[in-house]
C-alpha positions in Angstrom: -0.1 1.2 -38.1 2.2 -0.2 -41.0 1.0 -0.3 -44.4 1.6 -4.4 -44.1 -1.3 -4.2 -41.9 -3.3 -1.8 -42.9 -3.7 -4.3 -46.3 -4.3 -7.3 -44.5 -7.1 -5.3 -42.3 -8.6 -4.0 -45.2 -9.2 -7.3 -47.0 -10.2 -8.9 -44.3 -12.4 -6.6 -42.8 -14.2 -6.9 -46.4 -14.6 -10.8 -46.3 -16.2 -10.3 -42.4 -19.0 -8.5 -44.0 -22.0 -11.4 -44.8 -21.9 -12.3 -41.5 -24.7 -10.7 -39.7 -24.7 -12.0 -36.1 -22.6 -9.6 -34.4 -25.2 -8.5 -32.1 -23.2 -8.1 -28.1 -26.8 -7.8 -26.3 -26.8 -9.9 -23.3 -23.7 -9.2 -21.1 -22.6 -6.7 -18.5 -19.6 -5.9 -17.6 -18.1 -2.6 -15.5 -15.0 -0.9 -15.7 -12.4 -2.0 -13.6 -9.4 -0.8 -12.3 -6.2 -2.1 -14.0 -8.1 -3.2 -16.8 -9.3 -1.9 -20.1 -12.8 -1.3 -21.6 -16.3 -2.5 -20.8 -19.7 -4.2 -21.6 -21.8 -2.2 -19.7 -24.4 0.8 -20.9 -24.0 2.5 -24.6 -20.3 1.4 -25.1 -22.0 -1.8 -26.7 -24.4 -0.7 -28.2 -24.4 -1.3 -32.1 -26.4 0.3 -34.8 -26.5 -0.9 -38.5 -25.7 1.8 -41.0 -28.0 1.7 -44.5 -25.0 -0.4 -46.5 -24.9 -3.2 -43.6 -21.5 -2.0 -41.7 -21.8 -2.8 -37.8 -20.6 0.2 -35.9 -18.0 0.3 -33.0 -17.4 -3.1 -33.3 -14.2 -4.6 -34.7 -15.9 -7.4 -36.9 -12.6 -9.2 -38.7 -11.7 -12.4 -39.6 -8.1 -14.1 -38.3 -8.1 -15.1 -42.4 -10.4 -15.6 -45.2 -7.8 -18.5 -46.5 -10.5 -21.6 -46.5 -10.3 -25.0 -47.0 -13.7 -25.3 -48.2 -15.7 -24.9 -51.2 -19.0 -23.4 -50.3 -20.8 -22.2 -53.5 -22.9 -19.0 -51.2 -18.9 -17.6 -50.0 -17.1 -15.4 -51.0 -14.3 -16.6 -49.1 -14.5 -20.1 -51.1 -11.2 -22.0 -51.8 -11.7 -21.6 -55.5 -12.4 -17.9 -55.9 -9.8 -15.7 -56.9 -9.7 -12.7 -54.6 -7.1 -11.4 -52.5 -6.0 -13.1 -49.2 -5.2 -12.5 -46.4 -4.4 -13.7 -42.9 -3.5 -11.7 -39.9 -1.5 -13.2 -36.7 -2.6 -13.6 -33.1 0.2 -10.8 -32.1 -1.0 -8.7 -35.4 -4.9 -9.0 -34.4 -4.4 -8.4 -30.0 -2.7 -5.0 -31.2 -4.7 -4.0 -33.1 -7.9 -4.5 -31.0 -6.2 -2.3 -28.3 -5.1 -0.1 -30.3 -8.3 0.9 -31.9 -10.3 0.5 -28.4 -7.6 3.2 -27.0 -8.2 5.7 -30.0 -12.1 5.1 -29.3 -12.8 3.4 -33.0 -14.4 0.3 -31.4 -16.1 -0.7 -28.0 -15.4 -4.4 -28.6 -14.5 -7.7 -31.0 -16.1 -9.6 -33.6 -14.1 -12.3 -34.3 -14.4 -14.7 -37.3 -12.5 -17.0 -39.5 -11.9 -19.5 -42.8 -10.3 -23.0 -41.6 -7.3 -23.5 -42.7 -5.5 -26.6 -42.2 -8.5 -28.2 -39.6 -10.9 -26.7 -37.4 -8.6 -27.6 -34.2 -5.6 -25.5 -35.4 -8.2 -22.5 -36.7 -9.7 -22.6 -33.3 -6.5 -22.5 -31.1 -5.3 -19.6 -32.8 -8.5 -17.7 -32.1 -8.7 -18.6 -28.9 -5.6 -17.5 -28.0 -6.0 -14.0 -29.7 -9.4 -13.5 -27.4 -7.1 -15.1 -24.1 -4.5 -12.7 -24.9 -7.0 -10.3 -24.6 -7.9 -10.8 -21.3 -5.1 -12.5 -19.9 -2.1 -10.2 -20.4 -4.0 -6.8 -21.6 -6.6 -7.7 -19.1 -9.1 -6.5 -21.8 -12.6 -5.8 -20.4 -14.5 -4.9 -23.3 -17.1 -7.3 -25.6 -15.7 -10.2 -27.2 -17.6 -12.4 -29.8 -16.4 -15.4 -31.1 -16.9 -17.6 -34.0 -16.6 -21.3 -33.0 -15.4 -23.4 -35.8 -17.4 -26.2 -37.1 -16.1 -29.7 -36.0 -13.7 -28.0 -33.4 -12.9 -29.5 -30.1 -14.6 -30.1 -26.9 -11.7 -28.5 -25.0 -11.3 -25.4 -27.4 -14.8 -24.9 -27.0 -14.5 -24.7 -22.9 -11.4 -22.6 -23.6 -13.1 -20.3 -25.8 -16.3 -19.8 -23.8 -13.9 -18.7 -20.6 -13.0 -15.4 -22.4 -15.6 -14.6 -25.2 -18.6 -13.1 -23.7 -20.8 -15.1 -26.9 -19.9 -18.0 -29.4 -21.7 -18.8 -32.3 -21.8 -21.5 -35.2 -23.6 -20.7 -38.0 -26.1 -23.8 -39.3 -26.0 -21.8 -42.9 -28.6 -24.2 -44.6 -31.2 -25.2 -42.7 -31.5 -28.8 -44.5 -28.7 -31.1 -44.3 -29.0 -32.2 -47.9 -29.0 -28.9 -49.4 -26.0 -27.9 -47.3 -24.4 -31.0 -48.7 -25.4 -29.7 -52.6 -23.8 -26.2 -51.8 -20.7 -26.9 -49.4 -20.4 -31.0 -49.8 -17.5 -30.6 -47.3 -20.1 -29.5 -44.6 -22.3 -31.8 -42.3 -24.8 -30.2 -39.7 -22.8 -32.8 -36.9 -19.8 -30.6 -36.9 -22.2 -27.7 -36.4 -24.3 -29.1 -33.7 -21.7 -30.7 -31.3 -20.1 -27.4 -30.9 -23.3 -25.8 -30.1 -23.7 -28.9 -27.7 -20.7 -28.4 -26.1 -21.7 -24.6 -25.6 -25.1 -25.4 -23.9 -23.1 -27.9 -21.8 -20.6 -25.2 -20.8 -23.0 -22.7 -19.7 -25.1 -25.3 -17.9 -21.9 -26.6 -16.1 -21.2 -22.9 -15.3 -24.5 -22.2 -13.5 -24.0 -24.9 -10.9 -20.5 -24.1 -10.8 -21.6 -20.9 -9.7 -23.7 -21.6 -7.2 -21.2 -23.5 -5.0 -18.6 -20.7 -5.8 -19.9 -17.4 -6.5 -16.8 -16.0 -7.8 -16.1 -18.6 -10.1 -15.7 -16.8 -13.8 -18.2 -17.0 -16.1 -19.0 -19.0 -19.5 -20.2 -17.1 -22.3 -22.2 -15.2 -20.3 -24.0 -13.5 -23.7 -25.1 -17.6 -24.8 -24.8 -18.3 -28.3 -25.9 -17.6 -31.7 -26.1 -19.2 -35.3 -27.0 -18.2 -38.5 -29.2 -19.3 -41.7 -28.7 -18.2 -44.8 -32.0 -17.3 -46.7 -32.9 -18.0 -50.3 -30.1 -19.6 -51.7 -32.3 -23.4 -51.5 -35.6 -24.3 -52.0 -36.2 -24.3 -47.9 -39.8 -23.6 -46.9 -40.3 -20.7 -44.3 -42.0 -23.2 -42.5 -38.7 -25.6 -42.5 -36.6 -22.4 -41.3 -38.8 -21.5 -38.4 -39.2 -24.9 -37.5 -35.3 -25.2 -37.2 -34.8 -21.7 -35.3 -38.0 -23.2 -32.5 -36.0 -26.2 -32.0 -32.5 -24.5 -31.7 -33.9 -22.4 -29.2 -35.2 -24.8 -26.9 -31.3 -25.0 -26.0 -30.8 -23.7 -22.8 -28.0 -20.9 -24.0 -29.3 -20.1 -27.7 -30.2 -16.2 -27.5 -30.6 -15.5 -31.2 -31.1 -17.0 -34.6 -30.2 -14.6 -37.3 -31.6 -14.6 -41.0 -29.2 -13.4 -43.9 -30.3 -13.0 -47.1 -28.6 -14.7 -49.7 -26.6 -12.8 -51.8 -25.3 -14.3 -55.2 -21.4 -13.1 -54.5 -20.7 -16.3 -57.0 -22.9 -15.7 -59.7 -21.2 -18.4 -61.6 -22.1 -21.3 -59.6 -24.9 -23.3 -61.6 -25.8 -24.3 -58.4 -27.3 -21.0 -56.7 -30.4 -19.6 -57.6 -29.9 -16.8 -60.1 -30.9 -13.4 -57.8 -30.6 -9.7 -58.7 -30.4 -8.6 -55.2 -30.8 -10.5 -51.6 -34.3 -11.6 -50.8 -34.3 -8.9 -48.1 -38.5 -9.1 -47.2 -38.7 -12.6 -46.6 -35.6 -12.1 -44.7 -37.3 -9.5 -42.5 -40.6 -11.4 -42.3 -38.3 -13.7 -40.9 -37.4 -11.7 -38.1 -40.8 -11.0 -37.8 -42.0 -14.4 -37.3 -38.7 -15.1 -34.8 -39.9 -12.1 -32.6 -43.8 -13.8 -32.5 -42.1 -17.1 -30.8 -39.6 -15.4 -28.7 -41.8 -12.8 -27.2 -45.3 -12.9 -28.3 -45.8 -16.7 -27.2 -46.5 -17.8 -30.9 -46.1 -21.7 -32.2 -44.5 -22.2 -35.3 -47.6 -23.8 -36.6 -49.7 -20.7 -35.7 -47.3 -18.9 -38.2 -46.8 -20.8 -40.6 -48.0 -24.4 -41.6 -49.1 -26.9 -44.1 -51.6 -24.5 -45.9 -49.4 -21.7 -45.5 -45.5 -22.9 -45.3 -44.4 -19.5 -46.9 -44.8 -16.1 -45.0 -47.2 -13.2 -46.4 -44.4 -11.0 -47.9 -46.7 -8.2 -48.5 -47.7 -7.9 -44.5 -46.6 -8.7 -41.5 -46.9 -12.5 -39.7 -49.0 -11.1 -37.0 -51.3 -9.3 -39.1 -51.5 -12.4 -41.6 -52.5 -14.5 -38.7 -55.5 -11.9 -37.5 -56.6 -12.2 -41.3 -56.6 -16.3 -40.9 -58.5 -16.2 -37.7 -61.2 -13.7 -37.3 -62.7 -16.1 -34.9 -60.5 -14.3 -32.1 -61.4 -11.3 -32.5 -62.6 -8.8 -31.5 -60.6 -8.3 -27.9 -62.6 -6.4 -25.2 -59.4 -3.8 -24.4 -60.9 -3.7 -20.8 -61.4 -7.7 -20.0 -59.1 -9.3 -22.2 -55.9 -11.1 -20.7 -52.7 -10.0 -21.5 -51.7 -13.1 -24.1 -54.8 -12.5 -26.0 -53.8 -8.4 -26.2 -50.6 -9.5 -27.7 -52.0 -11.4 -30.7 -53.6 -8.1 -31.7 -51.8 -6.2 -34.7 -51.1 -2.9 -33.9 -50.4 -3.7 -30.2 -46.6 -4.5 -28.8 -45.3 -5.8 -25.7 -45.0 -2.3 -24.0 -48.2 -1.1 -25.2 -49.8 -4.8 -24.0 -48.1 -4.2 -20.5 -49.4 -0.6 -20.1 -52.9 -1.7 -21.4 -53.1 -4.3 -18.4 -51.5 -1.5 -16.0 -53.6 1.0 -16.7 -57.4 -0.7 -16.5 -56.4 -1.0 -13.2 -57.3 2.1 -12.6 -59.3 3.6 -15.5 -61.4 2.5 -18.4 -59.6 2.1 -21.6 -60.6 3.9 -24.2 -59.4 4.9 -27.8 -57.6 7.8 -27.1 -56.0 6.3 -24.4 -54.5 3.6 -26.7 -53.5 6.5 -28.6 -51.8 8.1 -25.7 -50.5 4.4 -24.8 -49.0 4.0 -28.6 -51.0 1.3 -30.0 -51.4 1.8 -33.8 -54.9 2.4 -34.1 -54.9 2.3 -37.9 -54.3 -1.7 -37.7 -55.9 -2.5 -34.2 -59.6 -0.9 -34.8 -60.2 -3.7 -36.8 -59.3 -6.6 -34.0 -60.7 -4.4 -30.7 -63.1 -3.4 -28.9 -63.3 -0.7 -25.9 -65.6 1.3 -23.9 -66.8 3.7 -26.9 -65.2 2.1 -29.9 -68.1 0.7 -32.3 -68.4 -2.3 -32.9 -69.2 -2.0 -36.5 -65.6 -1.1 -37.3 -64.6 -5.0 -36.7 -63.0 -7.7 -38.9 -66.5 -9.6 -38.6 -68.7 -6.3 -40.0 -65.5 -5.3 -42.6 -64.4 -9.0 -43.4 -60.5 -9.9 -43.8 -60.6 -9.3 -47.3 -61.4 -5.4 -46.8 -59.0 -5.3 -44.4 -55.9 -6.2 -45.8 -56.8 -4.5 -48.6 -56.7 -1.2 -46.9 -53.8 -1.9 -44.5 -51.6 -2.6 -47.7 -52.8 0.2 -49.9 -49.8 2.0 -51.2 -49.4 5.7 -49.9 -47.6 7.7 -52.3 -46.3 11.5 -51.7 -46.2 14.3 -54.0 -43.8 13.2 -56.6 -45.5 10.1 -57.1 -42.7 7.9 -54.7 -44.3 5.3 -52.6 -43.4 6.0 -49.2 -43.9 2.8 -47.5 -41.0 1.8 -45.8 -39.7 -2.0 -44.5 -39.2 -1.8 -41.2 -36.6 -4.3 -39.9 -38.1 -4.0 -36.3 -41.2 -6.1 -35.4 -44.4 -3.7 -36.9 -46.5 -4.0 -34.0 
């Protein structure tokens, strides 16, 4: 690798970093022969380091040359920083490259728009084409759709990335306009239209012809930037429910703003990223999409904010002590969910295992409900009854489940989780 491009990847690799959704879940793809990499088992499989960095995926942008002037990026026409841009040639090599010394297992690909969103976009879609077409390149590819681009580059692009995403960014059209005046949520939308139309199209297009090649078989994505506006929690997850009653949205990611333009009257002035409300936020998302939460169960009018100090599950136990306890032995599975300390696997091996034996505390134990939270919303064949929310109130409760632990040197050794705390 020259030194010419070892710059530009360097720099651009750098300006790829605040963008979070680079998750590849949701495809499957073998080895074949004649062709080069895969999708299937751990080759994409991505971890997050400590510092943010996405490992064994290639997450770089084509150039971070932008037209715009968003306040919240670092990328922004107006800052002065070093640039960048690398060429469709420059970027195919160097994804094979890398995949063949075993650095990466596929491609996150992003972009500024330079020029207008059409020319940005047919450049990257001819960088992932190349891909498959002449390196017949089997591996992961996610693209980044650009805002405002094309119906046609959009069909292009979902033929050979395995996801697309647009990022919303604000999650209310006039504080988007405040921050990035140049912006409108329509350029966003009607390429997320165009994507749900694609994979739609696809599906009956695949039932006639069963060998007929895939669209974005890994859906689509977006992001929303967190704390940078005055946007309720409420108004977020209100946003992400409706974006995924779209047939091909698979994941709504929260990023934490982080004041990269400290300079800009406009943004809030933040020591660090608001990075609990950002994982409360993930929190919440998990409840809808697999806990069979409403938004308005979450959060609402008396409570448009999430707790920040415990989970959104556990705050909505605390609201409602009406529900509880659950009888362990009688309850249904949906009602088993809503209790704190209980998870989907643990739910599903509750149900399983009354079948055939009376549930009892240590069998939750065994099972891997976390008794310290769910003794106070249960009740099971020799578990008192005394022990509940209703003999304890909510008040006692939280107070106990949020008591600070502290080890010998004094260090409080609670730690934030950024998985869903049963």
């Amino acid at each position: 690798m020259n030194e010419s491009i070892l710059g530009k990847l360097k720099i651009l690799a750098e300006s790829a970093k605040y963008d979070v959704s680079c998750s590849s879940s949701g495809t499957s793809r073998r080895s074949q022969a004649g062709r080069t990499g895969n999708t299937s088992g751990w080759g994409i499989c991505h971890s997050f380091t400590e510092d943010g960095r996405c490992v064994s995926l290639l997450k770089i942008m084509m150039t971070n040359y932008c037209m715009f002037d968003c306040a919240y990026c670092i990328n922004r026409r107006s800052n002065d920083i070093p640039r960048a841009t690398l060429s469709v040639q420059e970027l195919v090599d160097l994804t094979i490259e890398f995949y063949k010394r075993n650095y990466i297992e596929g491609l996150f690909l992003s972009s500024g728009v330079i020029h207008h969103a059409d020319y940005t976009m047919e450049r990257m879609v001819r960088v992932i084409k190349e891909l498959r077409r002449v390196h017949r390149y089997n591996g992961y590819i996610h693209m980044k759709s650009i805002p405002g681009a094309s119906r046609e580059l959009v069909a292009e692009a979902g033929l050979y990335a395995d996801r697309l995403s647009v990022n919303v960014e604000i999650a209310k059209e006039q504080n988007l306009k405040l921050l990035a005046p140049e912006k409108d949520h329509q350029s966003v939308y009607k390429p997320m239209h165009y994507i749900g139309q694609g994979v739609l199209e696809n599906k009956e297009e695949r039932r006639k012809f069963r060998h007929a090649p895939r669209f974005a078989p890994a859906g689509q994505s977006t992001q929303l930037i967190v704390g940078a506006t005055n946007e309720s929690d409420k108004e977020i997850l209100q946003l992400s429910a409706n974006l995924y009653q779209r047939p091909s949205m698979k994941r709504v990611y929260y990023s934490g703003f982080i004041p990269v333009n400290s300079y800009d009257s406009r943004l809030p002035a933040l020591k660090q990223a608001p990075l609990v409300r950002e994982n409360r936020l993930y929190q919440a998302d998990w409840l809808m999409r697999f806990y069979g939460f409403r938004t308005d169960e979450i959060v609402d009018d008396a409570y448009p904010d999430l707790d920040l100090e415990i989970d959104p599950k556990l705050a909505w136990a605390l609201r409602h002590p009406e529900q509880f306890p659950v009888d362990m032995n009688t309850a249904d599975y949906a009602l088993i969910l809503r209790v704190p300390g209980i998870g989907v696997k643990s739910a599903k091996l509750i149900v399983a295992t009354r079948r055939h034996a009376r549930i009892t505390s240590t069998v939750l134990k065994k099972i891997g409900v976390v008794m310290k939270k769910a003794q106070y919303f249960i009740t099971c064949h020799e578990l008192a009854m005394s022990n509940t929310i209703h003999e304890v109130r909510p008040e006692y409760v939280r107070q106990v489940l949020t008591r600070k632990k502290k080890n010998p040197k004094g260090e409080d050794t609670n730690q934030l989780s950024i998985f869903f705390p049963d």
